[in-house]
N, C-alpha and C positions, 0 to 999 in steps of 0.2 A: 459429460460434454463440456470441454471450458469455453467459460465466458455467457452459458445458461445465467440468467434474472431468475430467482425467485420472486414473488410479488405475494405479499399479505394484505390483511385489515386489521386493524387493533386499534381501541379505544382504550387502551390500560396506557399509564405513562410511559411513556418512552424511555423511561431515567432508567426504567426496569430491566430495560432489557440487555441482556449479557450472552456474549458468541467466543465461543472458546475455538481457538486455533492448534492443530496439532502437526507438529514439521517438525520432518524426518529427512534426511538423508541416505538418498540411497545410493551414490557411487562416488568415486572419488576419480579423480584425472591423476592426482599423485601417483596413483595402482598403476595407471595407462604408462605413466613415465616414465615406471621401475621395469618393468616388463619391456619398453621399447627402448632404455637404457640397453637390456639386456641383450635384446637382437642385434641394437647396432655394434656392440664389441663380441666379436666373432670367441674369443679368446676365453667367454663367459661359460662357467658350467651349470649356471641354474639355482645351482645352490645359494648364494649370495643377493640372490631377488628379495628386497622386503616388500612383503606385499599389503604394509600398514602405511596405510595416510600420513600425511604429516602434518600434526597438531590437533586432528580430530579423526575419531573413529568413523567408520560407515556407519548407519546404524545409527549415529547421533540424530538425539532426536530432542526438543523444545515444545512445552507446552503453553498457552496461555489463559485466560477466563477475562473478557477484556467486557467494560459498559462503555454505553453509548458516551462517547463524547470522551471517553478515557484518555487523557495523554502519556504516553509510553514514548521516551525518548527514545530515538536513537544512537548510535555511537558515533557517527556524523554528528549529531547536535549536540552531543555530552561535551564534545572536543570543542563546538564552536562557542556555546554558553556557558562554559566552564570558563571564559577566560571575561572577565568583566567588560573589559575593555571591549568588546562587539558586542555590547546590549546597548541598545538604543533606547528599545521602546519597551512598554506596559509587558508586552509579550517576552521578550527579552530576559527582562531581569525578571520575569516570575520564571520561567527556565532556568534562570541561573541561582533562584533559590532553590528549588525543586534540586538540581544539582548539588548543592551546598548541603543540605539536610541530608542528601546520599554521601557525601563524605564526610559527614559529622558521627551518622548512624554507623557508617562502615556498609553501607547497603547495596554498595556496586557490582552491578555483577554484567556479563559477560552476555547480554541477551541480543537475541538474533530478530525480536519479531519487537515491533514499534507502530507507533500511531500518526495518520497526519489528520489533524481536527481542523473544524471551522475558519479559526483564524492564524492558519498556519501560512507561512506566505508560499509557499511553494506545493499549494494540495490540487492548485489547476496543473501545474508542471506533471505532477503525479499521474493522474488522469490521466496522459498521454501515453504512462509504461504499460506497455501490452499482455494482457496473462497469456501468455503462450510459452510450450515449451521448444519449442522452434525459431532459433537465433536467424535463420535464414527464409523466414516465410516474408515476402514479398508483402506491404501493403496494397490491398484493393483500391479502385480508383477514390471511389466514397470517402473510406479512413486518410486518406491522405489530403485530400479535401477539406476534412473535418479538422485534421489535426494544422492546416495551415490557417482555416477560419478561427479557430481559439486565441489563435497569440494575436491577432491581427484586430478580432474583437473587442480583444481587454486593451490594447494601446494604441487604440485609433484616436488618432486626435480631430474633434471638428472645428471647421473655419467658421468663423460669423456669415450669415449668410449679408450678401448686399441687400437682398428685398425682405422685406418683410414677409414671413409666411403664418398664416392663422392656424394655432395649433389649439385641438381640441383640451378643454378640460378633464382630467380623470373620470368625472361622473359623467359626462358626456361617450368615452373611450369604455368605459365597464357596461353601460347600458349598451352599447352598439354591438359590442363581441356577447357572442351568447356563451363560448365557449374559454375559460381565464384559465391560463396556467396555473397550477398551486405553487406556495411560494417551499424550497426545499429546504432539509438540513444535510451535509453529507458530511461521513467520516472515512478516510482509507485504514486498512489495516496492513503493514507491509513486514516485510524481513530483509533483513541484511545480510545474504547468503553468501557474502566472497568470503577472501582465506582467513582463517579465527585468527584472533589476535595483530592481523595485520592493519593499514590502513585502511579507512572504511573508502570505495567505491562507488560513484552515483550509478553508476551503472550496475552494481548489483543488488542494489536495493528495487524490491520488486513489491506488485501490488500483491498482495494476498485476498484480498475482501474489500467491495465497497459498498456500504450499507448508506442508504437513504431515507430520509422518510421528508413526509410534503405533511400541509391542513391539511388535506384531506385523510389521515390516517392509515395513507399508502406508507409499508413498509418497504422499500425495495432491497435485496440482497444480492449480488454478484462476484461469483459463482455460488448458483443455489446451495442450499444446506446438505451435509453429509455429503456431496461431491467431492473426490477423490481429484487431486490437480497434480499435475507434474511442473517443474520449475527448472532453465539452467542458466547458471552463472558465467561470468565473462571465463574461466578458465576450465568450462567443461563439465563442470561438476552436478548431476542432477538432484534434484530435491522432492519431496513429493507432499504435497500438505490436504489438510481435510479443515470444514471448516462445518461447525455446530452450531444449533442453542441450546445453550444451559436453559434449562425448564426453571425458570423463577416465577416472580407475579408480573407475568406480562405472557396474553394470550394471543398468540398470530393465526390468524383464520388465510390459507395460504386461499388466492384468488387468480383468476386470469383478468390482465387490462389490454 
């Protein structure tokens, strides 16, 4: 079922732990095109239909073994840090080294699945892409609520107040709540599923996994572990992924909260 929470316990390091991504392709719109090519010229005898993709087979398929906090660029970001000239900041130009060691090494390769970490500036943006494989499902009242209260949160600007208002101090605020948020970590795991080799698409860059964890040694996963997802891109094309953990030194005792 997409969009199911896993939720663990674990007191091993977090640094430990590692979730391998497995995406595959299962149809092509190219095939749709060759085929309704074929209907609309009357004059067509069938023989002359290719019925291979263009520039990737079905059946393509990408693995990965990703840790916690792991940065995995994408090919969106290789284009934009690759060029010096748009690093600004700390974050910046450590991307554009990360880039630079990939073409010194010769290491570049062609990957479909990437990472948005902590201080990425665009991982609230993220948050908002839907795992669904339905381009036409309707938001419910709530999610659309939800997704208007996010941006409006992070850029709301406040006025001075005219009066003075007495605001409590923090120890005063923590002894009165009996019940304290935990503070979190999150990372997304996503892929870039439009046409290979093409321009990359913000719109087909999709969430694959978002994994959390808080103090409390709440692990959260979404979509739970070994769940089977389906995925489609702006031109049609379906994709199907599954999302694991690699058994290393870190144990999840799965829980309900």
């Amino acid at each position: 079922m997409a969009g199911v929470t896993s939720r663990h316990i674990s007191h091993d390091p977090i640094s430990n732990l590692k979730i391998k991504i497995h995406l595959k392709r299962l149809t092509s719109s190219s095939v749709i095109g060759s085929i309704g090519d074929a209907f609309a010229n009357p004059t067509s005898t069938g023989q002359d239909i290719e019925l291979v993709p263009k520039g990737e087979e079905v059946g393509a398929a990408e693995e990965a073994v990703i840790s916690w906090q792991e940065k995995l660029l994408s090919q969106r970001e290789i284009l934009k840090y690759g060029d010096a000239n748009n690093c600004t900041t700390v974050r910046d130009r450590r991307y554009h080294s990360m880039i630079t060691q990939m073409r010194e090494s010769n290491d570049f390769q062609d990957r479909r699945i990437f990472t948005c970490i902590g201080d990425d500036p665009d991982i609230h943006d993220k948050e908002n892409v839907r795992i669904t494989s339905n381009r036409s499902q309707a938001l419910s009242f709530l999610e659309e609520k939800i997704r208007q209260a996010r941006p409006a949160a992070r850029k709301q600007n406040y006025l001075p107040l005219q009066h003075p208002v007495h605001v409590p101090n923090n120890d005063i605020i923590r002894k009165s709540n009996h019940v304290q948020q935990a503070a979190k970590q999150r990372m997304l795991i996503m892929a870039d599923i439009g046409r290979p080799r093409g321009m990359p698409r913000l719109e087909d860059e999709k969430v694959l996994c978002t994994v959390t964890v808080d103090t409390n040694h709440v692990v959260s996963v979404s979509p739970a572990f070994s769940s089977v997802q389906t995925l489609e891109n702006s031109d049609g094309d379906v994709w199907e992924y599954c999302v694991d953990q690699v058994k290393q030194d870190i144990r999840l005792v799965s829980t309900i909260l």
